[in-house]
Residue frames relative to the residue before (quaternion, step in Angstrom):
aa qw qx qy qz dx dy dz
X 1.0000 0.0000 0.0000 0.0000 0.00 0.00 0.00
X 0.3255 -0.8132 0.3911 0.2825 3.57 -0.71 0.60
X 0.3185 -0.8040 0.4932 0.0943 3.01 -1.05 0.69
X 0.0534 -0.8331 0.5469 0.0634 3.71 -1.09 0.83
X 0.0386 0.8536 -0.4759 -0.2085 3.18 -0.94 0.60
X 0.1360 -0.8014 0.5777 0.0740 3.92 -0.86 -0.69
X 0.1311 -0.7862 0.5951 0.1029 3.22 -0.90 1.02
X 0.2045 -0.8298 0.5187 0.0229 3.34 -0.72 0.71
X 0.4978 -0.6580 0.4894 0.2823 3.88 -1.21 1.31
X 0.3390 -0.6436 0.5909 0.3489 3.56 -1.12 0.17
X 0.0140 -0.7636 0.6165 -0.1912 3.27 0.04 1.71
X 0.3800 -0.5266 0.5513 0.5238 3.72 -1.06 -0.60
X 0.7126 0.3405 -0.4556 0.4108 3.80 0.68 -0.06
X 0.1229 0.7704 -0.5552 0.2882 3.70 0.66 0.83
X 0.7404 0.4552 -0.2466 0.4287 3.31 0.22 -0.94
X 0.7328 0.2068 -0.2532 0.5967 4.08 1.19 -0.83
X 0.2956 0.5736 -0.6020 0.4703 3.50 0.68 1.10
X 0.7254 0.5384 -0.1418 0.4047 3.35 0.51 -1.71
X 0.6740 0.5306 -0.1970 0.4748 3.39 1.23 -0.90
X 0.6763 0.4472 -0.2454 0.5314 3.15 0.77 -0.94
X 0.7006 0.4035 -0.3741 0.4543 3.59 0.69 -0.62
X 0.7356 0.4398 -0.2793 0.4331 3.14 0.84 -0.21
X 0.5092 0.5303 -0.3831 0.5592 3.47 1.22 0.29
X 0.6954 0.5574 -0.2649 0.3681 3.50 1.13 -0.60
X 0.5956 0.5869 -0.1645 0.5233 2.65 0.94 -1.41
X 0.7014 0.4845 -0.2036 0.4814 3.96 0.49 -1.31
X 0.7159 0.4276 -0.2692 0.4819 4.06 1.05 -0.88
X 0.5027 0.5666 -0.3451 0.5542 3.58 1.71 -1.04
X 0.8833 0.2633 -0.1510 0.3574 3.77 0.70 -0.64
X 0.5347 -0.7007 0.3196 0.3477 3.19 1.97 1.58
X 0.6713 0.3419 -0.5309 0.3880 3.72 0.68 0.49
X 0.0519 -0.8088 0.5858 0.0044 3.70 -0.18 1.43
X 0.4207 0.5846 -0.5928 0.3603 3.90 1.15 -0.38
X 0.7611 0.4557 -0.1857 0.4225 3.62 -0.05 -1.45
X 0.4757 0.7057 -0.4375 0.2903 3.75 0.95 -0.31
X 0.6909 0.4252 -0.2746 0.5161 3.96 0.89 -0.80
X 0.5917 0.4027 -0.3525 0.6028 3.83 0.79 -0.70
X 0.7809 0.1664 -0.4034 0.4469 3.67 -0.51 -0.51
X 0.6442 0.3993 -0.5709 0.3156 3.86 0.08 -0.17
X 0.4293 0.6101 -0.4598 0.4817 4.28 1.00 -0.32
X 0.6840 0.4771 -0.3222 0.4481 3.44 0.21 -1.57
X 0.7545 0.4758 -0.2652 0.3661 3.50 -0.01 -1.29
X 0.4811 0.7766 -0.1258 0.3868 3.45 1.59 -1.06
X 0.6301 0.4687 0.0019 0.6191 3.01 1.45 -2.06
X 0.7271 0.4376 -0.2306 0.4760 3.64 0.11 -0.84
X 0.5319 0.5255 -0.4407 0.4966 3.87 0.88 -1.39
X 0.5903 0.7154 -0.2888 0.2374 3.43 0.57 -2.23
X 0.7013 0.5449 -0.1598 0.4309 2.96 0.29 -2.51
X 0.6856 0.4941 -0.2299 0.4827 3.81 0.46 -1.23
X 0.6474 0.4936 -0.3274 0.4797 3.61 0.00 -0.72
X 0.6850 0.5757 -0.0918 0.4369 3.58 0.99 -1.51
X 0.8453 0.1841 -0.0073 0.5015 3.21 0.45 -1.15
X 0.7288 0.3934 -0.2371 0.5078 3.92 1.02 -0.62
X 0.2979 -0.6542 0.6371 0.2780 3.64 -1.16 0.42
X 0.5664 0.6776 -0.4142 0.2203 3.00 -1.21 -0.54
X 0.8882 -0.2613 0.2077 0.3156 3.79 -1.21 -0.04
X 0.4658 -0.6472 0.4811 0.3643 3.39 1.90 -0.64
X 0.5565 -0.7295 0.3318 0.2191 3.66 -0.90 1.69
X 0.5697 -0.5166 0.6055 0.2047 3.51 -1.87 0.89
X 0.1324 0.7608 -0.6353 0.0015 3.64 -0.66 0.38
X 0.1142 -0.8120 0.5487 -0.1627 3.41 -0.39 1.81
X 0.4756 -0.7036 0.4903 -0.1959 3.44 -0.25 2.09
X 0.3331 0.6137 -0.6867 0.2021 4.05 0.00 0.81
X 0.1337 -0.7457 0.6501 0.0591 3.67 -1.20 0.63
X 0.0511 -0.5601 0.8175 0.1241 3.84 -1.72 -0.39
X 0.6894 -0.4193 0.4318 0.4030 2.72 -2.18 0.25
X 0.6972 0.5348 -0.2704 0.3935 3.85 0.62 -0.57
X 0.8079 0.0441 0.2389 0.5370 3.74 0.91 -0.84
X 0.0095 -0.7450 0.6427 0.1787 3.34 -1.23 -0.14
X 0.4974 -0.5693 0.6360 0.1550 3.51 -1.98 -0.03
X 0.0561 0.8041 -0.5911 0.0293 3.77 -1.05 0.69
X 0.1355 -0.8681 0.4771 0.0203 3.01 -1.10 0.84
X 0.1053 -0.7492 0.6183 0.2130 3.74 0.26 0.67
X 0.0195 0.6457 -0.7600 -0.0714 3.56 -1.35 0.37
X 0.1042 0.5534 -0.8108 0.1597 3.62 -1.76 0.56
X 0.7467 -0.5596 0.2861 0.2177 3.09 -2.39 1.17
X 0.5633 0.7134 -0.3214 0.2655 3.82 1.19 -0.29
X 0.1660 -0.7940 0.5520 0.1934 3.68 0.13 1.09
X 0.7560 0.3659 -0.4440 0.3122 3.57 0.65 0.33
X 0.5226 -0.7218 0.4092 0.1960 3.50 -1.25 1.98
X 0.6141 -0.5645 0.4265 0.3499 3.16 -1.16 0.69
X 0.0234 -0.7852 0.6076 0.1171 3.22 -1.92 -0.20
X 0.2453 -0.8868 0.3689 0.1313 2.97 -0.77 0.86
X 0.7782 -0.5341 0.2365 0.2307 3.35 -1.19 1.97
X 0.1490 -0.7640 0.6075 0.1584 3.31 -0.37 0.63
X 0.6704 0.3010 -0.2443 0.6327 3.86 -0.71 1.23
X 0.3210 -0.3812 0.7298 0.4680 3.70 -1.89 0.13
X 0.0448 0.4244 -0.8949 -0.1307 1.83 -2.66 0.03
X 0.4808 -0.7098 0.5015 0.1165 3.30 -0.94 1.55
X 0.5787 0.5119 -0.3073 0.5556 3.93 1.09 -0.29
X 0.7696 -0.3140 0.2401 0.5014 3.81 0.64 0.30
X 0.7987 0.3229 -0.3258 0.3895 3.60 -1.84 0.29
X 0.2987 0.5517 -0.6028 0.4930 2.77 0.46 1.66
X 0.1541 0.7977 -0.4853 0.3232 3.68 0.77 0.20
X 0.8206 0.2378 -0.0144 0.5194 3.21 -0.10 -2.01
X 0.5392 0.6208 -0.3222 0.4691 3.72 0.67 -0.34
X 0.6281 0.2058 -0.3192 0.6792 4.03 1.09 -0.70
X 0.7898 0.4072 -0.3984 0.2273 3.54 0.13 -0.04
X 0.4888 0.4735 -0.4638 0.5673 3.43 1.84 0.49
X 0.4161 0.4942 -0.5067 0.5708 4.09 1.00 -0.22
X 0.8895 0.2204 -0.2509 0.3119 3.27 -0.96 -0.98
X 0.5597 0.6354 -0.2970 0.4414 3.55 0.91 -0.27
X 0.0179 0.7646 -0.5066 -0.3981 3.24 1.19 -1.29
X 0.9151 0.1049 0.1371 0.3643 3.79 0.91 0.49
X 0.7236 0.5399 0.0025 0.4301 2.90 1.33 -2.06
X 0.5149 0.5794 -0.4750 0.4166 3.32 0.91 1.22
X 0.0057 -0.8000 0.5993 -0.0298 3.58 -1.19 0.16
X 0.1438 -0.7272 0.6644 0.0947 3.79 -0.93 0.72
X 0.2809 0.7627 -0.5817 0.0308 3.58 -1.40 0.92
X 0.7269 -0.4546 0.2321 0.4595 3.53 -0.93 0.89
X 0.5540 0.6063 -0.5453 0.1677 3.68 -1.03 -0.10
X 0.6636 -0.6312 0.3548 0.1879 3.87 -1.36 0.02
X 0.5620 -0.5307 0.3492 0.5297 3.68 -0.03 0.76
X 0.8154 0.4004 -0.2295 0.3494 3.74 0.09 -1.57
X 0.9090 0.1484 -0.1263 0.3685 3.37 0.80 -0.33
X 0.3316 -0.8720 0.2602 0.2491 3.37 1.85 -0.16
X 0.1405 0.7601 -0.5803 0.2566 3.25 2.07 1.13
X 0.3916 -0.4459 0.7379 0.3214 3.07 -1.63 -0.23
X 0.8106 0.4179 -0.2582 0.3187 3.56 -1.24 0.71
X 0.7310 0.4146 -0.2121 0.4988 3.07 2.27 0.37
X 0.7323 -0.4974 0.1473 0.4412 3.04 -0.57 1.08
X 0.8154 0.4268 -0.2074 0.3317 3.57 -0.70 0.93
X 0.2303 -0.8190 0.4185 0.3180 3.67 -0.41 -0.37
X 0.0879 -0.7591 0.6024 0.2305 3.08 -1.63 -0.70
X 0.2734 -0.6711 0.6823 0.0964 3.69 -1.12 1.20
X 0.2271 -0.6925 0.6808 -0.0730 3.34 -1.34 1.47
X 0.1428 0.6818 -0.7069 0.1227 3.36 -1.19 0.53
X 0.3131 -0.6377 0.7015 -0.0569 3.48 -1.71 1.62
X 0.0922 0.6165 -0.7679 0.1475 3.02 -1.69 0.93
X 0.6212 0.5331 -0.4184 0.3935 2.90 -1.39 1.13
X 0.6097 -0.5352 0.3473 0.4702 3.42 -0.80 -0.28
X 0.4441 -0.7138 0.3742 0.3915 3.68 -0.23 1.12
X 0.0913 0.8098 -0.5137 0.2683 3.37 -0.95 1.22
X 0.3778 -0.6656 0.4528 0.4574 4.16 -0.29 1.07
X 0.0225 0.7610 -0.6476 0.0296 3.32 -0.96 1.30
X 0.4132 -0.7356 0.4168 0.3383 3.79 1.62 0.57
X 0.4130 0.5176 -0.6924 0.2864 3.33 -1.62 0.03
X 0.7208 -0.3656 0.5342 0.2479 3.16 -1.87 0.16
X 0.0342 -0.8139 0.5580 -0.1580 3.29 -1.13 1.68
């Protein structure tokens, strides 16, 4: 299955870096249904990083099939997200479009940009779209 990756500055244009690569990548691999949901998601997550994590600026790890694909945002913060309980019109809504559009298919767990162990410094938030299908990455 192919795999893309891309590091990315903590810039304010992070996030349409992330988009665009991920719009590419997703049309280069004839799945355009899934191309608007996963470039938002990725959007949200790039976002979330920049925002909340110091450090060097987020990992953004791209695995795909003919059916669907799998993302992973990684960055240096070992603490996992959560998601807000209630709106709040002032932000954190983030995770909220990405359990909608996901229908679910997301998850955050410790591990490191370069290798996605578990037990190194940092994390990574995953999120699927597509028809469910072994698209690999860290779990």
């Amino acid at each position: 299955m192919p795999e893309y990756s891309l590091r990315i500055p903590p810039h304010a244009t992070s996030p349409r870096i992330a988009r665009d690569f991920v719009t590419s990548v997703l049309h280069a691999q004839r799945l355009g249904g899934i191309v608007e949901d996963a470039a938002l998601c990725v959007s949200e997550l790039v976002t979330n990083s920049c925002v909340h994590a110091a450090g060097t600026g987020p990992g953004l790890l791209l695995v795909t099939n003919p059916v669907g694909m799998r993302a992973t945002v990684y960055d240096g913060d070992v603490n996992l997200p959560v998601m807000r309980e209630g709106f709040d019109p002032g932000g954190g809504r983030g995770l909220w479009i990405l359990d909608s559009l996901t229908e679910g298919r997301w998850g955050a767990e410790h591990g490191g940009w370069r290798t996605g162990r578990r037990g190194e410094g940092g994390k990574g938030v995953w999120f699927e779209l597509g028809a469910p299908g072994p698209v690999g990455g860290p779990r």
